[in-house]
C-alpha positions in Angstrom: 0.0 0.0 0.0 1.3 3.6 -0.5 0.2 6.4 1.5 0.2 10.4 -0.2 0.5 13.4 1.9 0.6 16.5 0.4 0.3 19.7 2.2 -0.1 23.5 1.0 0.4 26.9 1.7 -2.4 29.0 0.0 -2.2 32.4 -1.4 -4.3 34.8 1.1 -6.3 35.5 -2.1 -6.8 34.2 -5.6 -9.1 33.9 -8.2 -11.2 36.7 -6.3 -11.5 34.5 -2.9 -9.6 35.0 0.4 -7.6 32.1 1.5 -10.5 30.5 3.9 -13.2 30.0 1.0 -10.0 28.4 -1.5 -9.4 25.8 1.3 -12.7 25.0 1.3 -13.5 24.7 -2.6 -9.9 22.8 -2.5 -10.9 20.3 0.2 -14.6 19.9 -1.7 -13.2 19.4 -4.9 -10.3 17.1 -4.1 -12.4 14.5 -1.8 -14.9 14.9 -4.9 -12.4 12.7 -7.0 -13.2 9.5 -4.5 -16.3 9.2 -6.8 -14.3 9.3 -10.3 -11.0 7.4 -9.6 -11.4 3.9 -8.8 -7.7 3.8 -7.4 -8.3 5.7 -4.1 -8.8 3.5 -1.4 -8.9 6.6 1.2 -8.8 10.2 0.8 -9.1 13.0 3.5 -8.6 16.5 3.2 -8.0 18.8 6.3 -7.9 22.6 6.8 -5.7 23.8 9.5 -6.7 25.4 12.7 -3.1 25.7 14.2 -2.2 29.3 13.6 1.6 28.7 13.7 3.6 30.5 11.1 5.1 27.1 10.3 1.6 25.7 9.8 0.2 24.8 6.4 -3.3 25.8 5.2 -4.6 22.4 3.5 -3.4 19.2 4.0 -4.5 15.7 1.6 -4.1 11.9 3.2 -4.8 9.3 0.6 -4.1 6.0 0.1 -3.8 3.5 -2.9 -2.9 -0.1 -3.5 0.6 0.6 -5.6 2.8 3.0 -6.7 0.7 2.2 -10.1 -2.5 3.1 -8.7 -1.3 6.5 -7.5 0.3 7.2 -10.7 -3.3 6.1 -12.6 -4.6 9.0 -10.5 -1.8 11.6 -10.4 -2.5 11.6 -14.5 -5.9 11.0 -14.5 -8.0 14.1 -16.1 -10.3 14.3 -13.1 -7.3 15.2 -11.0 -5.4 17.1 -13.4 -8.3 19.5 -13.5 -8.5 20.0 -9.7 -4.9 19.8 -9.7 -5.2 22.9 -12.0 -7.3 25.1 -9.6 -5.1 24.0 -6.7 -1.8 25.4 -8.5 -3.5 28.7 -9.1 -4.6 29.0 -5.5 -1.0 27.4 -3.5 2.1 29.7 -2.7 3.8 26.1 -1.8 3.5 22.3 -1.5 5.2 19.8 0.3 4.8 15.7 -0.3 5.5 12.8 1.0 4.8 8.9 -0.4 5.2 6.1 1.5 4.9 2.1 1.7 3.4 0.2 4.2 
């Protein structure tokens, strides 16, 4: 199994919408692609509530069956089109795959 954590620093405003209201249209829209890739097994999206200046705003946990499954989804158009809209709205991204 491979876990994928991503976590993101948003912009405090883009596309027109403050930093809140792009967490929450990321975390929507992300979790939305449980329904359209069969190769998640798990997905999760948090907002932070720790106001540390080390924090990051969004963070995704998901999980898939092989490194093949997560790359069906990392190319897959339904992600590639959230994956769009999350560019636009992050300032920085960190990630980290693992087995288990």
């Amino acid at each position: 199994m491979v876990k994928h954590i991503v976590a993101w620093k948003l912009k405090s405003s883009a596309g027109g919408r403050d930093r809140q209201e792009n967490a929450s249209i990321m975390k929507e829209r992300v979790e939305g692609l449980k329904d359209k890739i069969k190769e998640i097994l798990q997905i999760e999206v948090g907002i932070n509530v720790n106001t540390s200046s080390a924090a990051y705003d969004v963070v995704l946990y998901s999980e898939f069956k092989d490194m093949e499954s997560l790359d069906v989804y990392q190319n897959h158009p339904e992600h590639l089109e959230v994956k769009a809209f999350v560019e636009e709205v992050t300032q920085d991204r960190i990630v980290v795959d693992y087995l288990v």
